[in-house]
LOMIRO-327831 format. One line per 5 residues: number of its first residue (from 1); for each residue x, y, z of C-alpha. Coordinates in steps of 0.25 Angstrom, whole numbers, plus 2048, in hexadecimal, padded with zeros to 3 digits. Example, Ala and Ser with C-alpha at 12.3 -4.5 7.8 and 13.67 -1.06 7.14 Angstrom:
<pts>
1 = 831 7EE 81F ~ 837 7FC 81D
</pts>
This chain:
<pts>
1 = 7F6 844 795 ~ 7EC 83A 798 ~ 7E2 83B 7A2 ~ 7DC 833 7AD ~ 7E8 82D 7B4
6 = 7E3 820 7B7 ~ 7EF 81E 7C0 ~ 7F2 822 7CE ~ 7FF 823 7D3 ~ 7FB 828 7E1
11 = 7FF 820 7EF ~ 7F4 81A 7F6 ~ 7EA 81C 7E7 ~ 7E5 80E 7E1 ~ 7EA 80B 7D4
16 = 7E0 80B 7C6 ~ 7E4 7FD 7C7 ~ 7E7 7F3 7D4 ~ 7EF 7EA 7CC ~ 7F8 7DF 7D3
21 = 7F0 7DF 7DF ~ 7E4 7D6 7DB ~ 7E9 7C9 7E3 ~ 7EA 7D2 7F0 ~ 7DC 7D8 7ED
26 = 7D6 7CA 7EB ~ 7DC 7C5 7F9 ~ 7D6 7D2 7FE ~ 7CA 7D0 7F9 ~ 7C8 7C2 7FF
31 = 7CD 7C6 80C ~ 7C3 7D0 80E ~ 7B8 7C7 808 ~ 7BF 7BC 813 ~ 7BD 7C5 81F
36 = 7C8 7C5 82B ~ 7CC 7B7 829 ~ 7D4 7BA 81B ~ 7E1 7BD 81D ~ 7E1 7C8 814
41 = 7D7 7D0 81C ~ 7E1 7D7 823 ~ 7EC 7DA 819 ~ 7FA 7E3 817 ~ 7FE 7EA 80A
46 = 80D 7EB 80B ~ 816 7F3 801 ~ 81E 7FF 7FC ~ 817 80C 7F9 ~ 80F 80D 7ED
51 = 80E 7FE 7EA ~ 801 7FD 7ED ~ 7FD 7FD 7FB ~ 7F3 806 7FE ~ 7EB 801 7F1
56 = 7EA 7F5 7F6 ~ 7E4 7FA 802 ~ 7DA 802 7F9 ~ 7D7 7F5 7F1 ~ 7D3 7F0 7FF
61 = 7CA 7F9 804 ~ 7C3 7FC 7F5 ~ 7C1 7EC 7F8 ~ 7BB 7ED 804 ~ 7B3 7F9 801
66 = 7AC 7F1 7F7 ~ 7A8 7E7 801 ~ 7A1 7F1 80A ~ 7AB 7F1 814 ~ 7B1 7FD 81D
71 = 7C2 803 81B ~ 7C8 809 826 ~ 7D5 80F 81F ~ 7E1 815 824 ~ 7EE 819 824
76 = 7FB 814 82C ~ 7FF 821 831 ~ 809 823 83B ~ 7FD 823 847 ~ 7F0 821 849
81 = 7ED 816 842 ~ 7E4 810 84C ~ 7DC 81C 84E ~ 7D9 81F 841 ~ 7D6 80F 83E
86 = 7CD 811 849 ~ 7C5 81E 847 ~ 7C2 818 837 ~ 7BD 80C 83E ~ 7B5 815 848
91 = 7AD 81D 83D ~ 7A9 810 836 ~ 7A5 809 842 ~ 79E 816 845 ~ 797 818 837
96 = 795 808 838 ~ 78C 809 846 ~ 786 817 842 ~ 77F 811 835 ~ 77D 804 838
101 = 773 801 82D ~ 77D 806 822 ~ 785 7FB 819 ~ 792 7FC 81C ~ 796 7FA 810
106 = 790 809 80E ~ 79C 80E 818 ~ 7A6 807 80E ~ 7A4 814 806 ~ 7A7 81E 810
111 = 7B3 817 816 ~ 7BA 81E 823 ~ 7BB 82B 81D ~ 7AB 82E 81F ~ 7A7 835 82C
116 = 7A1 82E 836 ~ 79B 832 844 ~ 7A4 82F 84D ~ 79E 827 85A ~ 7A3 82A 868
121 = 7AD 822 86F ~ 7A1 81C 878 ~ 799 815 86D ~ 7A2 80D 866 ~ 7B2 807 866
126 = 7BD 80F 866 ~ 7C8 806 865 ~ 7CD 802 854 ~ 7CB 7F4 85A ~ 7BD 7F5 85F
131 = 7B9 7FE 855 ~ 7BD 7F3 84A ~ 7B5 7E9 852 ~ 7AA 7F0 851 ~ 7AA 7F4 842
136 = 7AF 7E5 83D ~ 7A4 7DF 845 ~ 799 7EA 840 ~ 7A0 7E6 830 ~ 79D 7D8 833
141 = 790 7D6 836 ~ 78E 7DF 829 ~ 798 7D6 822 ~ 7A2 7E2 81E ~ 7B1 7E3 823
146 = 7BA 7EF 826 ~ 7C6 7F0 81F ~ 7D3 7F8 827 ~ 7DF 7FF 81E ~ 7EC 805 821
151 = 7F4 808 819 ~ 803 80D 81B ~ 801 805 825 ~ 80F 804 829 ~ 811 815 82C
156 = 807 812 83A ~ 80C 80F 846 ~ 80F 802 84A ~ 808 802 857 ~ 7FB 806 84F
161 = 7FD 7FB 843 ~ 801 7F0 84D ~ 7F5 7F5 855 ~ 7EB 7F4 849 ~ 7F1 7E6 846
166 = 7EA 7E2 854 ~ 7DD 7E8 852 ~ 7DB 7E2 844 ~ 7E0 7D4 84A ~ 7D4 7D5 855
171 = 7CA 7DB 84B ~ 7CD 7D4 83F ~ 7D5 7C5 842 ~ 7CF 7C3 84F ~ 7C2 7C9 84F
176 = 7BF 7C4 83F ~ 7B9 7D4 83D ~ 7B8 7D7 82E ~ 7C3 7E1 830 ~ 7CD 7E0 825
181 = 7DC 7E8 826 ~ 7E4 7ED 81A ~ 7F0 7F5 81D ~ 7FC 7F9 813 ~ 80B 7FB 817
186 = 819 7FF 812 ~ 821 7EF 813 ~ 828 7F3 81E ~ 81E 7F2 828 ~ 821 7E4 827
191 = 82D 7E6 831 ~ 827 7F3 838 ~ 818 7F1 83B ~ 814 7E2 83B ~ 821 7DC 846
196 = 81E 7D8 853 ~ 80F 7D0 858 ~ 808 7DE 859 ~ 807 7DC 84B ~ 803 7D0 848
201 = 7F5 7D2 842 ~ 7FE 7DB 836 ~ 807 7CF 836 ~ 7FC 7C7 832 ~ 7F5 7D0 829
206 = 7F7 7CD 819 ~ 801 7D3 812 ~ 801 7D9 803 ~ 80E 7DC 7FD ~ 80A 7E7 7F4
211 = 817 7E8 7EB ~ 818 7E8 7DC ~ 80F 7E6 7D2 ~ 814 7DB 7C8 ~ 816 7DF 7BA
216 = 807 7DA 7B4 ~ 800 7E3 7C1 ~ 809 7EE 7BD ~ 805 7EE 7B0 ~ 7F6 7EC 7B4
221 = 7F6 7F8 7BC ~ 7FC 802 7B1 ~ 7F3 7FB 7A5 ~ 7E6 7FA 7AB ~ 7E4 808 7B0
226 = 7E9 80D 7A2 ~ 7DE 804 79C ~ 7D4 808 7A4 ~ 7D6 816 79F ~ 7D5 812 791
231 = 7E4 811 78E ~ 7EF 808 788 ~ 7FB 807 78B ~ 808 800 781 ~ 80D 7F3 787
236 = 81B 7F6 786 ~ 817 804 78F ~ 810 7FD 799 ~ 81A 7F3 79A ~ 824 7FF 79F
241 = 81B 803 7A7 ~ 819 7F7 7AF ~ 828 7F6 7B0 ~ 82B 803 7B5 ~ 821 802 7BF
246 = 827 7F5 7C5 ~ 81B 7F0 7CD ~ 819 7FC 7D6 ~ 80B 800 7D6 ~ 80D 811 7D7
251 = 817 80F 7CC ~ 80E 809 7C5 ~ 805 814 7C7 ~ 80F 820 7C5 ~ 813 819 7B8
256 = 805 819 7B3 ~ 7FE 827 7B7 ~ 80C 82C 7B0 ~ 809 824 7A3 ~ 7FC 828 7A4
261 = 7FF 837 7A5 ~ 80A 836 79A ~ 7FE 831 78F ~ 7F9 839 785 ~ 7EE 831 782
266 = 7EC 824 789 ~ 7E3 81C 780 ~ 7EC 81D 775 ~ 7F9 814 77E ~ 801 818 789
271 = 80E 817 782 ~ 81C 813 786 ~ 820 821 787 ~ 814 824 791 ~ 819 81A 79A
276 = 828 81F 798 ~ 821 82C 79E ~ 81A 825 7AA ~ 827 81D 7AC ~ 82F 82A 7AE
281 = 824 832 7B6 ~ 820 825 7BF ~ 82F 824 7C4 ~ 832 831 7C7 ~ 826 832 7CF
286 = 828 826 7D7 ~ 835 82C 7DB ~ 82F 838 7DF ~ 822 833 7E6 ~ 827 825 7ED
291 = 836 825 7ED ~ 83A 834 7EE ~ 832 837 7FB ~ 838 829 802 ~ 846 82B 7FE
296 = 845 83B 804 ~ 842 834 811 ~ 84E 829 812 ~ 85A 82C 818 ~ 867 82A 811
301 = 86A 81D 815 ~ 85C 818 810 ~ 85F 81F 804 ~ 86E 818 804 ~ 867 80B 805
306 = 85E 80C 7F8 ~ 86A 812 7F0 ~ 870 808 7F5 ~ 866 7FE 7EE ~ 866 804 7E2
311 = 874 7FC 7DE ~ 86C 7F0 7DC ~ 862 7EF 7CF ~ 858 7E6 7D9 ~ 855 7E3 7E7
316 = 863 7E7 7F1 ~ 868 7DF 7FD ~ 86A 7E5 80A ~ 878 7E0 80A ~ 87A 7E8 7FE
321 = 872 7F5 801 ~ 87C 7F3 80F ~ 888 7F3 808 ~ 886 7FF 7FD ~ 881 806 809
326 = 88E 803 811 ~ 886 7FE 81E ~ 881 7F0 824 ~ 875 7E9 820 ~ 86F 7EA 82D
331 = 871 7F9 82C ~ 86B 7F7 81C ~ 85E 7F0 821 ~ 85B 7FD 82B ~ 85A 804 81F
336 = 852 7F9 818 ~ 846 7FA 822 ~ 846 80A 820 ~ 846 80A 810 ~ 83A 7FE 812
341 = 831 807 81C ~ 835 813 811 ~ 832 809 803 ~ 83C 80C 7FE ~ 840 7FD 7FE
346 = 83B 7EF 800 ~ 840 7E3 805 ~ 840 7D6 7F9 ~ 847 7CC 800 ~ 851 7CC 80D
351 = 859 7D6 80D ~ 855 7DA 7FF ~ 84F 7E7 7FC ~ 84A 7ED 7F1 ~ 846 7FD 7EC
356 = 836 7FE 7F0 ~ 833 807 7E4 ~ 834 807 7D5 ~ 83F 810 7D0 ~ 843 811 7DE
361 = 853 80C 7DB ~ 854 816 7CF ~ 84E 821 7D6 ~ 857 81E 7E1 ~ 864 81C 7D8
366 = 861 82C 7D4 ~ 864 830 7E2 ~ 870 833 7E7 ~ 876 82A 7F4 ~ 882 82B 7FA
371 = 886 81C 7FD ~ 892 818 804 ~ 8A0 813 7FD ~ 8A0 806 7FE
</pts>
């Protein structure tokens, strides 16, 4: 077995190679460079699980980093978004006030996990808004920036997001503080999170699709890690590889960290038969770590609906999915919105859906589903 995995099939993990992405970097990059003004200073990455979200988010912060900037980053947990925002900012603004004849880019380092000394409630601001003021006007004058993730963004609560979206529009639009946003979220926070005026600033934030890779990307990220490990790889084997994978980036990843175990000797080829084994092992364990653990939490009508999908050989109208499932489409498009917030599926074009995952429909067709007559 070879050794030195130079893959990593592991949620929230960056890839060997960010391949696909470089145009979104690049816009990135600019914004950041721009200040508050650019319209990508204030971004959404928008996707189904394992496409790539959280990487991207990574790639941002790694970016910033390098320009001596601060990150505040958190998760969208159920509650206490706002606190938590808060308490990071806190110790930075803390840390910032307590030493201030240190770089701040020598803080970049340390990030929010470092402990600071905590100042009392009567030496400083104690709301996230005025806490935020504070530090973007202290990053200023020094010419650094802060940068705020979220990822998950769409398991908070609503109040909090829609509550965040106001401070950051005060902050960061109206006030012109170097205080950039990037937050990552499941496509259905579309309809759920960012509806109604409280939401405005989210409406107007930048928005990512983080979908598929296309085929050249795909075969980027499989080949350069392999070469960078001092291995080929046959064309016709790689060519397999990239099709089995189909443009998602964590099969992309299963699919290569199982060729890689299956090699002998790496520097002598991956051969076809070691992408057969990857293949093999990727699906199954894309069943079992992204699809499984959904589909255990579905109801029998959700589950219904997806069988009900699996009659087409591409994307499936609700009409259809209705009538296999012996209900109305109205009653179909319930269940629409709960396999979207699950990812199970994603919407292509009105009243289109589609499977959300790779091997999804075959792995579905193996489970038994008790339709009605029709």
């Amino acid at each position: 077995m070879a050794k030195n995995n130079p893959f990593s099939p592991t949620f929230g993990t960056s890839p060997p190679a960010l391949a696909g992405r470089d145009a979104i970097l690049e816009d990135l990059d600019e914004a950041f460079e721009t200040g508050p003004s650019h319209p990508d200073y204030t971004v959404l990455f928008i996707g189904i699980g394992g496409t790539g979200k959280t990487v991207m988010l990574n790639a941002a912060e790694d970016m910033v980093r390098k320009r001596g900037w601060l990150v505040v980053a958190e998760q969208g947990n159920p509650s206490g978004l706002i606190e938590r925002l808060r308490d990071g900012a806190a110790r930075l603004l803390a840390e910032f006030d307590s030493e201030p004849s240190r770089r701040v880019s020598g803080l970049q380092a340390a990030g929010v996990g470092i402990a600071f000394e905590h100042r009392s409630s009567s030496q400083g601001p104690q709301d996230l808004r005025s806490i935020l003021g504070s530090l973007g006007d202290r990053l200023a004058q020094t010419g650094s920036g802060l940068l705020i993730t979220v990822d998950e963004l769409h398991a908070a609560d609503v109040g909090e997001v829609r509550e965040l979206g106001g401070i950051l529009q005060h902050v960061t639009r109206r006030e012109g503080r170097p205080i950039a946003f990037a937050g990552a979220a499941l496509p259905y926070i579309e309809d759920e999170l960012l509806q109604g005026q409280l939401a405005t600033f989210l409406q107007r934030c930048s928005r990512y699709d983080i979908g598929p890779l296309d085929a050249a990307a795909t075969r980027n990220a499989l080949e350069i890690p392999m070469s960078r490990s001092a291995a080929t790889i046959d064309d016709h084997a790689l060519g397999r590889a990239v099709e089995a994978a189909n443009g998602y980036p964590f099969m992309v990843q299963l699919i290569g960290f199982y060729t890689w175990k299956a090699v002998h000797d790496p520097a002598a080829g991956i051969n076809d038969a070691d992408v057969t084994v990857g293949i093999n092992r990727a699906e199954s364990r894309i069943g079992r770590l992204v699809i499984a653990p959904t589909w255990n939490e579905l109801s029998n009508t959700d589950r219904r609906f997806l069988a009900a999908m699996t009659e087409d050989t591409g994307d499936s109208t609700l009409d259809a999915i209705a009538q296999r499932m012996g209900v109305s489409t109205n009653y179909a498009h319930v269940y629409r919105r709960r396999l979207e917030r699950a990812g199970m599926i994603v919407t292509t074009a009105r009243n289109t859906v589609a499977f959300g995952y790779p091997t999804a429909r075959a792995w579905v067709s193996q489970r038994t589903v008790q339709l009605p007559p029709q």
